[in-house]
C-alpha positions in Angstrom: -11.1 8.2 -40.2 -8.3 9.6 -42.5 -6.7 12.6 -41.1 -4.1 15.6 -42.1 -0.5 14.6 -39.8 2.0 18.2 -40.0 5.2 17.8 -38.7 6.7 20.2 -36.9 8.1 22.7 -39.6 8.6 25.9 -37.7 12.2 26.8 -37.3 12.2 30.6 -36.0 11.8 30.9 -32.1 11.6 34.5 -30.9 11.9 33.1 -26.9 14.9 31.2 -28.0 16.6 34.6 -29.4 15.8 36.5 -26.4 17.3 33.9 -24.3 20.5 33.6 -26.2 20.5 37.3 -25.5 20.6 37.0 -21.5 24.0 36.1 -20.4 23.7 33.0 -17.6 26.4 30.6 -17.2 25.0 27.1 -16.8 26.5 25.0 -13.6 27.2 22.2 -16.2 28.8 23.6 -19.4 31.7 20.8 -20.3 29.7 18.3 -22.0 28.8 20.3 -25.3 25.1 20.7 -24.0 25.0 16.6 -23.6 25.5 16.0 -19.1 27.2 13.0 -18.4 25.7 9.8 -19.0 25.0 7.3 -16.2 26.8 4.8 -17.8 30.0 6.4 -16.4 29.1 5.9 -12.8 29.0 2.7 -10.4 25.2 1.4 -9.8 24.2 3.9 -12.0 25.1 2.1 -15.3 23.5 -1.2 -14.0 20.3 0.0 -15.9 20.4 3.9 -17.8 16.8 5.4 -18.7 17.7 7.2 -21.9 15.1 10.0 -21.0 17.2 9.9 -17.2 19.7 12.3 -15.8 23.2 12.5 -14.5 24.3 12.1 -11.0 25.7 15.2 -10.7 22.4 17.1 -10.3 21.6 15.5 -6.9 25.5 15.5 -6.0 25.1 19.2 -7.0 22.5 19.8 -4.5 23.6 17.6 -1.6 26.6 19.9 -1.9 25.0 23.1 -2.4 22.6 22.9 0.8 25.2 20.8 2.5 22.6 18.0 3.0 23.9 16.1 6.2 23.4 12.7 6.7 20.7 13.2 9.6 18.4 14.2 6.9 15.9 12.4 5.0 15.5 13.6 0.7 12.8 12.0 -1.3 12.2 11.5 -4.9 8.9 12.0 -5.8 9.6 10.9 -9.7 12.4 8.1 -8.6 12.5 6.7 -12.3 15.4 3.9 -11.8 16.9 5.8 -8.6 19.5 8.4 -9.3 18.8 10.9 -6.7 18.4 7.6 -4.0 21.9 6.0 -5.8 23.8 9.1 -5.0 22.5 9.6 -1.2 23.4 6.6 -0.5 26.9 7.0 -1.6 26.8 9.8 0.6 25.1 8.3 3.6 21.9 10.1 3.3 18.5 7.9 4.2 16.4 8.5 0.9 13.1 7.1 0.0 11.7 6.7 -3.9 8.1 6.8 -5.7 7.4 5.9 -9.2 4.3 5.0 -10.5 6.3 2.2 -13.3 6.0 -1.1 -12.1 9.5 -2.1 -14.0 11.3 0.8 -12.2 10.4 0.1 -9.1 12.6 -3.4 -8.9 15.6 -1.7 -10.8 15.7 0.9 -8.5 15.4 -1.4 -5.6 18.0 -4.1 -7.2 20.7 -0.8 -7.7 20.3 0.0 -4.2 20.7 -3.7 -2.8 24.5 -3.4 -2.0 24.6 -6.7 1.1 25.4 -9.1 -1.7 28.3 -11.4 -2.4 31.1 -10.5 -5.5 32.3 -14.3 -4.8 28.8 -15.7 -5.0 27.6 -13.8 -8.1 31.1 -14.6 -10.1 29.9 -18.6 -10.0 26.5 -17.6 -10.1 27.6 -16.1 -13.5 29.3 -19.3 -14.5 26.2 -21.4 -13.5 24.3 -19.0 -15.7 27.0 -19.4 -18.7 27.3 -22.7 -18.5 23.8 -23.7 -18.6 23.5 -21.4 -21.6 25.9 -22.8 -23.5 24.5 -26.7 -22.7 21.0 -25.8 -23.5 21.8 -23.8 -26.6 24.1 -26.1 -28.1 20.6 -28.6 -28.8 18.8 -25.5 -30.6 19.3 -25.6 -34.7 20.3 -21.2 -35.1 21.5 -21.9 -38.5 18.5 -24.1 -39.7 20.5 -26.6 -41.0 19.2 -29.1 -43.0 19.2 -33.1 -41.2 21.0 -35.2 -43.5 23.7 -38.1 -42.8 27.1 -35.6 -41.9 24.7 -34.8 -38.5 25.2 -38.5 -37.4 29.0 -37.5 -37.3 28.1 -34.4 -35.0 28.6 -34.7 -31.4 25.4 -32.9 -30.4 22.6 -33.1 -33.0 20.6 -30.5 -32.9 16.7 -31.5 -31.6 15.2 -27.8 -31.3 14.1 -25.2 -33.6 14.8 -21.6 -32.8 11.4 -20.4 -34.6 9.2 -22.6 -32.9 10.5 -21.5 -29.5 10.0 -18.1 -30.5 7.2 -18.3 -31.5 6.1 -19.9 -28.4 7.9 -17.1 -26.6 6.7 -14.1 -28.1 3.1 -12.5 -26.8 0.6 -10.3 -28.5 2.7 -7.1 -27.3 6.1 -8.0 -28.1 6.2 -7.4 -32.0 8.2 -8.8 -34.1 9.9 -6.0 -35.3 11.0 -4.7 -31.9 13.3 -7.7 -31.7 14.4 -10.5 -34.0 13.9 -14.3 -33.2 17.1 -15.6 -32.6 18.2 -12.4 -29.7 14.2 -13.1 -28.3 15.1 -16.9 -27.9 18.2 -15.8 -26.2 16.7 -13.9 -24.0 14.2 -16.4 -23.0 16.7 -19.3 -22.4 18.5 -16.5 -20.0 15.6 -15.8 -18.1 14.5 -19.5 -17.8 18.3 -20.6 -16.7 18.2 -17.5 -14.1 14.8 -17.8 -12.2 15.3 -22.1 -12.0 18.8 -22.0 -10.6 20.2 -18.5 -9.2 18.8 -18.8 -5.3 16.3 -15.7 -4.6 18.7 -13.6 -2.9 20.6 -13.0 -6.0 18.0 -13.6 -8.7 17.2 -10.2 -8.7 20.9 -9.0 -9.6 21.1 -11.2 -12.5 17.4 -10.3 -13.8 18.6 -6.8 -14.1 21.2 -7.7 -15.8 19.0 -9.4 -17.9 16.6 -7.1 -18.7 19.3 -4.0 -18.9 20.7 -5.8 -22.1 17.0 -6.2 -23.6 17.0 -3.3 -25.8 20.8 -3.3 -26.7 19.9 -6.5 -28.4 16.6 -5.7 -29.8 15.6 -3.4 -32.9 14.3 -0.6 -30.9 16.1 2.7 -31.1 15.8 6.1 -29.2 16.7 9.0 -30.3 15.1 9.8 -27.9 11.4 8.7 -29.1 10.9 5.5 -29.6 11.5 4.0 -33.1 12.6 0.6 -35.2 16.2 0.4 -36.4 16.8 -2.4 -39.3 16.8 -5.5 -37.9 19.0 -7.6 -36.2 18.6 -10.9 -37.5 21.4 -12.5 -34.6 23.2 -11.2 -31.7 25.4 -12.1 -29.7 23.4 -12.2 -26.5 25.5 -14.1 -24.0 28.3 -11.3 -24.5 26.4 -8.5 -23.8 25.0 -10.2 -20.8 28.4 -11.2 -19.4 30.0 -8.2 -20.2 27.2 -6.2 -18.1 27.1 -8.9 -15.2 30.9 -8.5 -15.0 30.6 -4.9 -14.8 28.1 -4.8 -12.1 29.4 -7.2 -10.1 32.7 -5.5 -10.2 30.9 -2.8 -8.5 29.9 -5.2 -5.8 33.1 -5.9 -5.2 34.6 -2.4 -5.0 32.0 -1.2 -2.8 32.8 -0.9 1.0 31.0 2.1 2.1 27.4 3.2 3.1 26.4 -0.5 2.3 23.8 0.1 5.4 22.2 3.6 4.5 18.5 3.1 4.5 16.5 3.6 1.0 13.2 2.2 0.2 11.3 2.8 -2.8 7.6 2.8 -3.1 4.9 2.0 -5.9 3.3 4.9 -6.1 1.4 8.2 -7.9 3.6 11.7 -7.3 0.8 13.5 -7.1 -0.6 12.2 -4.0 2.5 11.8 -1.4 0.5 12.5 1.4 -0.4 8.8 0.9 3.1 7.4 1.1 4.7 10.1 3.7 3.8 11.6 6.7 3.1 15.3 7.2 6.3 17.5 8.3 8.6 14.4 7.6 11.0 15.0 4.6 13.7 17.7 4.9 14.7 18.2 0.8 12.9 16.6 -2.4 15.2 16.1 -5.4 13.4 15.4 -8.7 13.6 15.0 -12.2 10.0 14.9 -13.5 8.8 14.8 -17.0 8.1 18.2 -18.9 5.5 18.9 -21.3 7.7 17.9 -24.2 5.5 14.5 -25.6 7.5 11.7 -23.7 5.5 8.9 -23.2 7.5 6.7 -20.2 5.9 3.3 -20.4 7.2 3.5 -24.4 10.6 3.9 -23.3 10.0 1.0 -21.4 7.8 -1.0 -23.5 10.3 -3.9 -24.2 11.5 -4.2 -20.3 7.7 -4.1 -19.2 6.5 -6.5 -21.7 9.3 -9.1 -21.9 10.3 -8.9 -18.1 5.6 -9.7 -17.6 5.0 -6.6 -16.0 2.5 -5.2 -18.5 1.7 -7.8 -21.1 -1.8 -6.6 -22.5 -3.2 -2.8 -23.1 -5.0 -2.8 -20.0 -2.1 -3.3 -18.1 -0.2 -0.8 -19.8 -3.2 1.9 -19.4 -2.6 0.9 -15.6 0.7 2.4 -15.4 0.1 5.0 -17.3 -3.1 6.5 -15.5 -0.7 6.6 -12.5 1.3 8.9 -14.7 1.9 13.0 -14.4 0.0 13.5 -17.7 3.4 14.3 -19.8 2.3 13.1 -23.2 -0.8 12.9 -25.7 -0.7 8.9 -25.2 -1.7 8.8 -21.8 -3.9 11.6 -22.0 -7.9 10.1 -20.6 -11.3 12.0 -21.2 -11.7 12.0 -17.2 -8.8 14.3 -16.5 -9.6 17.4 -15.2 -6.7 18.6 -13.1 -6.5 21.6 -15.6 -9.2 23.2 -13.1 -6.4 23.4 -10.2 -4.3 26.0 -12.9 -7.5 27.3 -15.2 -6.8 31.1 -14.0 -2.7 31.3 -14.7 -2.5 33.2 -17.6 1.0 32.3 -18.7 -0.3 28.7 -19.7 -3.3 30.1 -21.2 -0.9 32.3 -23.5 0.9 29.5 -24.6 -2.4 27.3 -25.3 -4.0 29.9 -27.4 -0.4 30.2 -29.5 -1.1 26.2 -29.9 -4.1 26.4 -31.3 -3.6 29.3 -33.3 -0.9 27.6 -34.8 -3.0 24.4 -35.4 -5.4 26.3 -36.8 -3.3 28.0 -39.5 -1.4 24.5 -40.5 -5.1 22.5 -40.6 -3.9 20.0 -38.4 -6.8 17.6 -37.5 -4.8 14.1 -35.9 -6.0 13.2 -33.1 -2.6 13.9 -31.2 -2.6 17.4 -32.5 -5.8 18.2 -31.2 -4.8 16.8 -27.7 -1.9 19.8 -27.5 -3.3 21.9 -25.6 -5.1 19.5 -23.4 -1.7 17.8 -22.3 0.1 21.5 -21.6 -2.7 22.2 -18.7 -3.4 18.6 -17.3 0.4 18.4 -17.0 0.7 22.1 -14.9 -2.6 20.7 -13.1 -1.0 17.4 -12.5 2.1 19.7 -11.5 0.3 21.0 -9.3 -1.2 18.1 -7.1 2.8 17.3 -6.8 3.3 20.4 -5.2 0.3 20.3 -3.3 1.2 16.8 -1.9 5.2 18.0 -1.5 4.0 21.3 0.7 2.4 18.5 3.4 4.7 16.4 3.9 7.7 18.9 3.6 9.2 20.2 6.8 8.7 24.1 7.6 12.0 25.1 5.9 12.5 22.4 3.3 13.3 22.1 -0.4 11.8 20.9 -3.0 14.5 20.5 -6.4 13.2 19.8 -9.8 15.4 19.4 -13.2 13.0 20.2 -15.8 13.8 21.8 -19.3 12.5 24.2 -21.5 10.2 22.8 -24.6 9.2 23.4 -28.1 7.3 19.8 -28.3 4.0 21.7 -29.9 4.3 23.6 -32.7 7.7 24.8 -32.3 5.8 26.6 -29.3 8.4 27.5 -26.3 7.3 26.3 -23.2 8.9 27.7 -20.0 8.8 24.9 -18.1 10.8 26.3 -14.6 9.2 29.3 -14.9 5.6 28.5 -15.1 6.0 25.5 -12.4 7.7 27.9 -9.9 4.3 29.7 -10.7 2.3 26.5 -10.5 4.5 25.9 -6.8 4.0 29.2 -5.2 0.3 29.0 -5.8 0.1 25.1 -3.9 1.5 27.1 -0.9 5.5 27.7 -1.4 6.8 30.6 -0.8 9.7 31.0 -2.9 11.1 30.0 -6.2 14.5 30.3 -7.4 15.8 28.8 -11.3 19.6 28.5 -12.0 20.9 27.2 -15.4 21.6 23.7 -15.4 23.1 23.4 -18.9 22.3 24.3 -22.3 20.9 21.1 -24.2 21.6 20.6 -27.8 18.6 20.0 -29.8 18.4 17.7 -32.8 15.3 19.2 -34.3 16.5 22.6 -34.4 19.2 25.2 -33.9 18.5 26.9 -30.6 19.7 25.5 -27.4 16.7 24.8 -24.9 17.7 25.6 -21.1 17.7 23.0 -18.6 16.8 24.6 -16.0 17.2 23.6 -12.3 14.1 24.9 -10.3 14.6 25.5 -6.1 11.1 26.1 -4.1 11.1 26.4 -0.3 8.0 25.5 2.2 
């Protein structure tokens, strides 16, 4: 069925002029609205989420409530383990859930710090080596077979196309990533899981995997899109360079080696099944907003190539795990919009949706799944809460980065605000907000606050 797409054409946003007229000075304001990137921190840059966050939220808050290290902080929305990362650089016993299959073992790889520098430099050579020896037999350059190949010292007995080919599943299109990088890939992975013992494959995987989409045609920006492809790359650098790097880390790392964290596969809004009640003294979070963000799509190359999702079902798996934060993994069986029907400031802002829809005559199937995705995601919101309240101690925080919106018809979301609303009425009794920064948006002129949000059981 043909239907009418509108892009998002609004530029004007009174909330965004009233804000700019309320003096706050952000905590993080050196970084041109952009916070660090993870890249520039040990463990960290083994594997950075481009829809992630900086370490220096959670070092920002172990600071701030002087978080000691008899205390146990959980991250309900782990992602690839910043918030357990930077605990256990401070000696702080953390615990992880995330419903993503894929960043379940990075997070647990980053936080495995009992290995070996020594081992994992000739582990690296192994891994080079073999690369080099099996590559050397496949024909990159298709060239053609006539008599100068008897003078060659290795003739070449393989075709690149035919083992990609082989290589690539129904998933994995062809335009996410060229032949020769996929074949690459492939080779790396083969060399790493048949000679790299089991107590270090993991390491090296990551390594593996954390180079996939550097190598690939996919581009963020920070939705997922196609950049011109990339007929050949130089895999094996990218993959040394990054193994280098991380094992350096290995090497320089002498402290907290022994703080417990343990991560678990699991659905945020339903922690009374993973924790205890009364158990956890601080949560520190970064969950997804309402601003369209699809997580397994920012992952879709990882998940697919690395066989943790490699048909739809699989994928749907994940993503019904999911806090409902986009129209992709939005089902006709959610109804969590009945645990926040009565809060009027959602209401306000689903009406100015579809009054909004209405006038442009949008009629995609996305569009009309707006206003649906703004209240299961404050419902979903709230079954966090719920779940955090229980298993919170009498006392205890619950932290949550989240940032304002205008994913929906340039229609300004609140996000802080309403969810301290959304967390007061799951049983906290207070809710605090402080500036976090100022983010620089791409699709418009106004800054949109990033907003740290502080509730207290």
């Amino acid at each position: 069925m043909a239907f009418k797409y509108n892009p998002p054409t609004r530029t004007f946003c009174k909330v965004c002029v009233e804000l700019a007229q309320t003096i706050r000075n952000p905590i993080i304001d050196t970084h041109n609205g952009k916070s660090t990137s993870a890249n520039n921190f040990p463990f960290h840059n083994w594997y950075n989420f481009v829809l992630g966050y900086s370490p220096e939220f959670p070092e920002y808050l172990i600071k701030k409530f002087e978080i000691s290290t008899d205390k146990i902080v959980v991250d309900p929305f782990m992602g690839t383990g910043t918030t357990l990362i930077t605990c256990k650089q401070n000696g702080i016993t953390s615990f992880g859930v995330d419903a993503n299959d894929y960043f379940i073992d990075v997070a647990k790889t980053k936080l495995n710090w009992n290995l070996d520098a020594k081992e994992l430099e000739k582990n690296k050579k192994s891994i080079i080596e073999a690369f080099l020896n099996y590559t050397s037999e496949i024909d990159f350059e298709e060239t053609e077979k006539t008599n100068q190949l008897q003078f060659e010292k290795v003739v070449k007995t393989k075709n690149y196309k035919s083992i990609a080919e082989e290589s690539r599943t129904a998933l994995l299109d062809p335009r996410y990533i060229s032949a020769k990088p996929l074949v690459k890939l492939v080779i790396l992975k083969d060399i790493i899981n048949d000679l790299i013992p089991n107590y270090n494959r993991d390491f090296f995987l990551l390594t593996l995997s954390s180079i996939i989409v550097p190598v690939s045609n996919v581009k963020y920006g920070p939705g997922f899109g196609v950049n011109k492809p990339k007929e050949d790359v130089d895999v094996l650098k990218y993959f040394k360079n990054k193994a280098d790097r991380m094992i350096l880390d290995i090497q320089s790392q002498v402290n907290n080696k022994e703080t417990h964290s343990e991560v678990y596969h699991g659905d945020a809004r339903k922690l009374d099944e993973v924790f205890s009640e009364n158990s956890i003294d601080f949560m520190i979070t970064s969950p997804p907003y309402p601003g369209d963000h699809e997580y397994t799509k920012h992952t879709r190359l990882e998940l697919i190539f690395m066989n943790y999702a490699i048909s739809k079902d699989e994928f749907r798996t994940i993503k019904k795990r999911m806090l409902r934060g986009s129209t992709t993994n939005i089902y006709k069986e959610d109804k969590e919009k009945e645990n926040v029907s009565e809060l009027s400031s959602i209401s306000s802002i689903t009406q100015l949706i579809e009054e909004r829809l209405k006038h442009d005559g949008a009629t995609s199937g996305f569009e009309k799944l707006y206003t649906k995705l703004v209240w299961e995601y404050f419902g979903g919101m709230y079954n966090n809460f719920k779940t955090a309240h229980k298993v919170l101690k009498d006392g205890g925080k619950y932290s949550l980065l989240v940032s304002d919106s205008h994913a929906f018809k340039m229609t300004h979301i609140k996000t802080a605000e309403i969810l301290g609303e959304v967390a007061i009425k799951a049983g906290f009794k207070k809710a605090e907000i402080e500036l976090w920064q100022n983010k620089v948006s791409t699709s418009h002129k106004y800054d949109l606050h990033e907003n740290i949000l502080i509730v207290t059981k």
